[in-house]
C-alpha positions as CSV (number, residue, x, y, z in Angstrom):
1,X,-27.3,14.1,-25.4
2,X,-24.0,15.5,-26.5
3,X,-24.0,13.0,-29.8
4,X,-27.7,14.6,-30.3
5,X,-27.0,18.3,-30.1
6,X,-23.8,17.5,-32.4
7,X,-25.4,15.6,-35.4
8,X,-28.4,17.8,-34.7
9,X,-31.0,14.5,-35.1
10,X,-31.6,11.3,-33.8
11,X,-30.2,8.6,-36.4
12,X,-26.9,10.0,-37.2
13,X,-25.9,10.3,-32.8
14,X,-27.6,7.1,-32.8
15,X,-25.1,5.2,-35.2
16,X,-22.5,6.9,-33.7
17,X,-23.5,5.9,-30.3
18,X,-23.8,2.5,-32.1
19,X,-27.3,1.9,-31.0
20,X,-31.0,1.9,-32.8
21,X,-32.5,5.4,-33.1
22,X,-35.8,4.2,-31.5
23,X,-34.0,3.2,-28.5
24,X,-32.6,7.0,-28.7
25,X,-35.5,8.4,-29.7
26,X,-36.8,6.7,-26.3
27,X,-34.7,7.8,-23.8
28,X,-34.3,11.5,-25.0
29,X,-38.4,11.3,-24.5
30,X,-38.0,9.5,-21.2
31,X,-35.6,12.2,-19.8
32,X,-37.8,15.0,-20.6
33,X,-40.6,13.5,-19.2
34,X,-38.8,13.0,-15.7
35,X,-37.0,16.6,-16.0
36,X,-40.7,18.3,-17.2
37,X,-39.1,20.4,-20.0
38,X,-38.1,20.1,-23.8
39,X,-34.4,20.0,-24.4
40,X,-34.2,20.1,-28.2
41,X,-37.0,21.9,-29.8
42,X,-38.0,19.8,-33.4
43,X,-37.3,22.3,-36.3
44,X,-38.0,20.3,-39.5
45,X,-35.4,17.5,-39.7
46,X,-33.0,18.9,-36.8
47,X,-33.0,18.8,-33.1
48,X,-31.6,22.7,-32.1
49,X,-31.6,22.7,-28.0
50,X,-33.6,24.9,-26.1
51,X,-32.8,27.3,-23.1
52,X,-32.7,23.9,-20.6
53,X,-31.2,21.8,-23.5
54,X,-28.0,24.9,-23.5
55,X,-28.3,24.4,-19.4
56,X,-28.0,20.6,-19.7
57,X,-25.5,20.4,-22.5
58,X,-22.8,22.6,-20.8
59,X,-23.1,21.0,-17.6
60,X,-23.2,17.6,-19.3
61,X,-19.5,18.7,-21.1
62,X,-18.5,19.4,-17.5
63,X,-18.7,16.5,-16.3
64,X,-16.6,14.5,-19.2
65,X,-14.1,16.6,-18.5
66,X,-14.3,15.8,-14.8
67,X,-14.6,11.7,-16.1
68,X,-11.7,12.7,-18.4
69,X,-9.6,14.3,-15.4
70,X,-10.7,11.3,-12.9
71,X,-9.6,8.4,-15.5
72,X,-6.3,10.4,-15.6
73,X,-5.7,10.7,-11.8
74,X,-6.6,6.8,-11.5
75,X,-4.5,5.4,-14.2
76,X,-1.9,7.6,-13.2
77,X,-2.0,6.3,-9.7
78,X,-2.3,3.1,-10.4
79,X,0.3,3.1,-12.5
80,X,2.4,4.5,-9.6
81,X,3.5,8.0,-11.2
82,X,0.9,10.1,-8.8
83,X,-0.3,10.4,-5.5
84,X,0.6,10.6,-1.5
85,X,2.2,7.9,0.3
86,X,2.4,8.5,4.2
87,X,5.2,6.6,6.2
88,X,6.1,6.7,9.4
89,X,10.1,6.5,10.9
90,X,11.8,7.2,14.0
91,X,14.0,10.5,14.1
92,X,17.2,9.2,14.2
93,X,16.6,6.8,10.9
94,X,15.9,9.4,8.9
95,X,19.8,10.7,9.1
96,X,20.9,8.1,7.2
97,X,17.7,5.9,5.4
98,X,16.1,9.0,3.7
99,X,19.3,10.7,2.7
100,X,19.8,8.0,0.1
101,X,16.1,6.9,-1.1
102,X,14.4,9.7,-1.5
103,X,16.3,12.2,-4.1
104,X,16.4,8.9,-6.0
105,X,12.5,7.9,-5.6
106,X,11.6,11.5,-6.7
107,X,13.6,11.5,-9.8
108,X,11.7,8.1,-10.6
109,X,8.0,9.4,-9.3
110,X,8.4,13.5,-9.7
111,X,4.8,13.4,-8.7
112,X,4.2,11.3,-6.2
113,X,4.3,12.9,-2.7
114,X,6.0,11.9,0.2
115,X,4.8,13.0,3.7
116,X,7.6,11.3,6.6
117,X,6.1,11.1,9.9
118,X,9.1,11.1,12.5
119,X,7.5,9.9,15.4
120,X,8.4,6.9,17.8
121,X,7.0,2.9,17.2
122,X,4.0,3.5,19.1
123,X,2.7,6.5,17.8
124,X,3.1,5.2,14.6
125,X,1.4,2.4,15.2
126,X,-1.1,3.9,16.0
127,X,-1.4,6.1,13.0
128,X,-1.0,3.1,10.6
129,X,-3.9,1.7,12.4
130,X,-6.0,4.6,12.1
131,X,-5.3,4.7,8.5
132,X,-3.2,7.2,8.1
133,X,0.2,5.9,7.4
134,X,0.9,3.6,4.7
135,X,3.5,1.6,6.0
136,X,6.6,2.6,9.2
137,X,9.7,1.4,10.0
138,X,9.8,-0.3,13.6
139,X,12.2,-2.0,15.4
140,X,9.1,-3.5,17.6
141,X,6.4,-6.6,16.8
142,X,3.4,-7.0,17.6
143,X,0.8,-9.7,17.3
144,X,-2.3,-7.3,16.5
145,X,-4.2,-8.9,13.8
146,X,-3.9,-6.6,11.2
147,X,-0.6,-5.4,11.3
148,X,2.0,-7.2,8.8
149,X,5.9,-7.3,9.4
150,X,8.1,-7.6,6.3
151,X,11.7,-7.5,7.5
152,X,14.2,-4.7,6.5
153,X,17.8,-5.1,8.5
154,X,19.4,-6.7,11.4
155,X,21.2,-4.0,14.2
156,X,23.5,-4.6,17.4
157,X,24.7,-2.3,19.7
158,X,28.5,-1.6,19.5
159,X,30.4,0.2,22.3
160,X,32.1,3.4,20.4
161,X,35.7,4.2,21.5
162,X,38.1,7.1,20.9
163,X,40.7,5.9,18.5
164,X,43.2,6.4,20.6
165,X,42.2,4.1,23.4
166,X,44.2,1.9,24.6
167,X,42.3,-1.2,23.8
168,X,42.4,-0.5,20.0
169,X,45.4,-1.6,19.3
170,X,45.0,-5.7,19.0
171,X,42.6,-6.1,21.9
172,X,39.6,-7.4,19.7
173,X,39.1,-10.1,17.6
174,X,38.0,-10.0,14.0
175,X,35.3,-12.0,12.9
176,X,34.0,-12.6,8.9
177,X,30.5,-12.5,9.9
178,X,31.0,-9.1,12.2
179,X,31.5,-6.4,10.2
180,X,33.5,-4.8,12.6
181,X,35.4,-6.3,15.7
182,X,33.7,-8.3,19.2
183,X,35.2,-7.1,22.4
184,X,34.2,-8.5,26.1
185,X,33.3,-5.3,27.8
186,X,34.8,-6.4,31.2
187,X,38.1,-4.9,29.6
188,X,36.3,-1.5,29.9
189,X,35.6,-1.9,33.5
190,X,36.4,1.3,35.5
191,X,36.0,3.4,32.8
192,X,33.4,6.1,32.1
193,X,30.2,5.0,30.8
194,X,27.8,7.2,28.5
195,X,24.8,5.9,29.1
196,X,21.5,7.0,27.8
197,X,18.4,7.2,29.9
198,X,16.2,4.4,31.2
199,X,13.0,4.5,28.8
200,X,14.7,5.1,25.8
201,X,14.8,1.8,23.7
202,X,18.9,1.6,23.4
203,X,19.8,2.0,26.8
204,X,17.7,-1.5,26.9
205,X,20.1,-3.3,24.8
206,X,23.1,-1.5,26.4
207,X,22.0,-3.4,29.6
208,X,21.7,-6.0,28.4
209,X,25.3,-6.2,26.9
210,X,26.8,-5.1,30.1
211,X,25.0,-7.8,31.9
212,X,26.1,-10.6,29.0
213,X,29.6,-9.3,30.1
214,X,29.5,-8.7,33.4
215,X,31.0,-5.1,33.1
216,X,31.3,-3.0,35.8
217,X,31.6,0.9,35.3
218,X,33.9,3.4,36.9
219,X,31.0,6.5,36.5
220,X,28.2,6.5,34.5
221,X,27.1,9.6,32.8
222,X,23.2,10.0,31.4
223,X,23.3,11.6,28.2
224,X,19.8,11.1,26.1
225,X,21.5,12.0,22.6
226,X,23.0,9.6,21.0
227,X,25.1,11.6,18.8
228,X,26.4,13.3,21.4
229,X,27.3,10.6,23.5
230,X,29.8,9.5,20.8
231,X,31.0,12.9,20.1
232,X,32.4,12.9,23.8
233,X,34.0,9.1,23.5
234,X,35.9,10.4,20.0
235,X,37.7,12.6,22.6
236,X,37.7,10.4,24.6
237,X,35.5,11.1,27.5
238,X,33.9,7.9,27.6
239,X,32.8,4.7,26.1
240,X,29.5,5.3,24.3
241,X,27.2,3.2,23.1
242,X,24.9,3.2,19.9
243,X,23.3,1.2,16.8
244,X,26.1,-0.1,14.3
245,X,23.4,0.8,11.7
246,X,23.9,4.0,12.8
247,X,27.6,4.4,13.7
248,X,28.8,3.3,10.1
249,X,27.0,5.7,8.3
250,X,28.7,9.1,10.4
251,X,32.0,10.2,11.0
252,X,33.6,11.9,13.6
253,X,36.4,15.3,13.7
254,X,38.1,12.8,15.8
255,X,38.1,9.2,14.5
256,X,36.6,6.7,16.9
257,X,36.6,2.7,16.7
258,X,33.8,0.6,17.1
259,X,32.9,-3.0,19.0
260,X,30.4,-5.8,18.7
261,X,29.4,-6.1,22.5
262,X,27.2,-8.9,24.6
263,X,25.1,-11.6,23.5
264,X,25.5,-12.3,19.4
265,X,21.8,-13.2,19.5
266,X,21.2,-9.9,21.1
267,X,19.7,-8.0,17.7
268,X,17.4,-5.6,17.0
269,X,15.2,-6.8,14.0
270,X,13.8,-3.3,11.8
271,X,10.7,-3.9,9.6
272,X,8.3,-2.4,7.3
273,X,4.9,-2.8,9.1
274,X,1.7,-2.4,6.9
275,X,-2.2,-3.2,7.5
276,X,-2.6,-6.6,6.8
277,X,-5.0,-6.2,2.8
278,X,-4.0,-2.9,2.0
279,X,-3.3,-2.5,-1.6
280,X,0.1,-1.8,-2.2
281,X,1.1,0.0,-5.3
282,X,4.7,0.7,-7.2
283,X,5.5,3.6,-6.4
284,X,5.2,2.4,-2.7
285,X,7.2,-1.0,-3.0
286,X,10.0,1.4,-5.2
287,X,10.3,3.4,-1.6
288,X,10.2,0.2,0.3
289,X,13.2,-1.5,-1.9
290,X,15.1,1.9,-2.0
291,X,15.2,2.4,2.4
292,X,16.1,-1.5,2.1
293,X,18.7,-0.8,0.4
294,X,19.5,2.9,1.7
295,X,19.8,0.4,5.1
């Protein structure tokens, strides 16, 4: 229609169209049979639209320019450099994991928005299920059917001393594989313990280290913050306990010293989870790589 009204006849929009004029000439009749009303009146050689012809033209010019914007959006999505991706992490990663990867992945994808949902594993599981997260970061498994777990980084607890204690002088041994020393934490026995509460997920692993070790507390003290639990062993209130993931990326007014503690095998395995199909485009696997590395 718009090749029509813009070589005002049938031959010239039907060459450009690159197809016969009677198969032109046959659906311009066909559509103003079904519609009941003349879109180009016949003025000698020309076709010069009507009232409806003006009424179908400009909405017809509307809606290439809504194919136009569409093709555009698409392509540019595809291609990575727009749209939304939703992910899912736990609070206390995002001190250190998001720091790092995101004023990177912006600069690369200035347009392509990111909405973090701090939330714990099973809310977020729940949220990728329902389709609204693209992908989270978990330190639990599951054997649902269309979940998918790509691994990101290995973590072990570490008991977090003041570095004044007197334990840090010689008392552990260095290991090439540990990045930082083991200790048997019977040598802490009497001593303070900052422990965290029951149901959070790293006062599981802390009992199980102490149970590995056969450690025996003086006092323990319940103190649900992390942070603040290794605040108070830096002055040495206590021995804390925490992530090594998480202990190497902070520092403390007062320095404090950290130790590999229990079991070896005892690890916490972190992954990318993501429905188990779902297309996955490069601005996504660019986040993914950047919190690997960020890790």
């Amino acid at each position: 229609m718009l090749e029509i009204e813009k070589h005002r006849g049938i031959k010239d929009a039907a060459q450009a169209l690159h197809i016969s004029p009677p198969a032109l000439s046959i659906f311009l009749g066909n559509l103003e049979e079904r519609t009941g009303t003349r879109f180009f009146d016949r003025i000698g050689k020309q076709f010069v639209p009507t009232e409806a012809g003006k009424i179908y033209l400009e909405h017809a010019k509307e809606m290439i320019k809504i194919e136009a914007h569409y093709e555009n959006a698409l392509q540019k999505y595809m291609g990575g450099s727009s749209g939304t991706i939703r992910f899912g992490i736990h609070p206390r990663r995002t001190l250190y994991l998001l720091a790092k990867a995101l004023p990177v992945f912006s600069a690369r994808y200035p347009d392509v928005k990111l909405i973090p949902y701090e939330e714990s594993t099973e809310q977020m599981i729940r949220h990728l299920l329902a389709g609204e997260l693209d992908f989270a970061i978990v330190n639990e498994s599951s054997s649902h059917p269309l979940l998918e777990y790509c691994p990101l980084y290995e973590d072990y607890m570490v008991a977090v001393v003041s570095a004044g204690h007197p334990l840090c002088t010689g008392a552990a041994k260095k290991s090439r594989k540990d990045p930082c020393p083991r200790i048997d934490l019977k040598q802490f026995n009497g001593e303070r313990f900052i422990l965290q509460k029951p149901d959070q997920s790293s006062r599981h692993y802390t009992d199980l280290a102490i149970a590995y070790d056969h450690a025996e507390p003086g006092q323990v003290f319940l103190l649900e913050n992390l942070e603040s639990a290794c605040q108070l062993a830096a002055e040495g209130y206590g021995i804390a306990f925490n992530f090594y993931q998480y202990m190497k990326h902070f520092h403390y007014p007062k320095p404090v010293r950290c130790f590999q503690i229990g079991n070896p095998a005892d690890t916490t395995s972190y992954s990318i989870v993501t429905l188990k199909g779902k297309q996955t485009l490069p601005a996504m696997e660019e986040l993914i790589r950047l919190l690997r590395e960020s890790a």
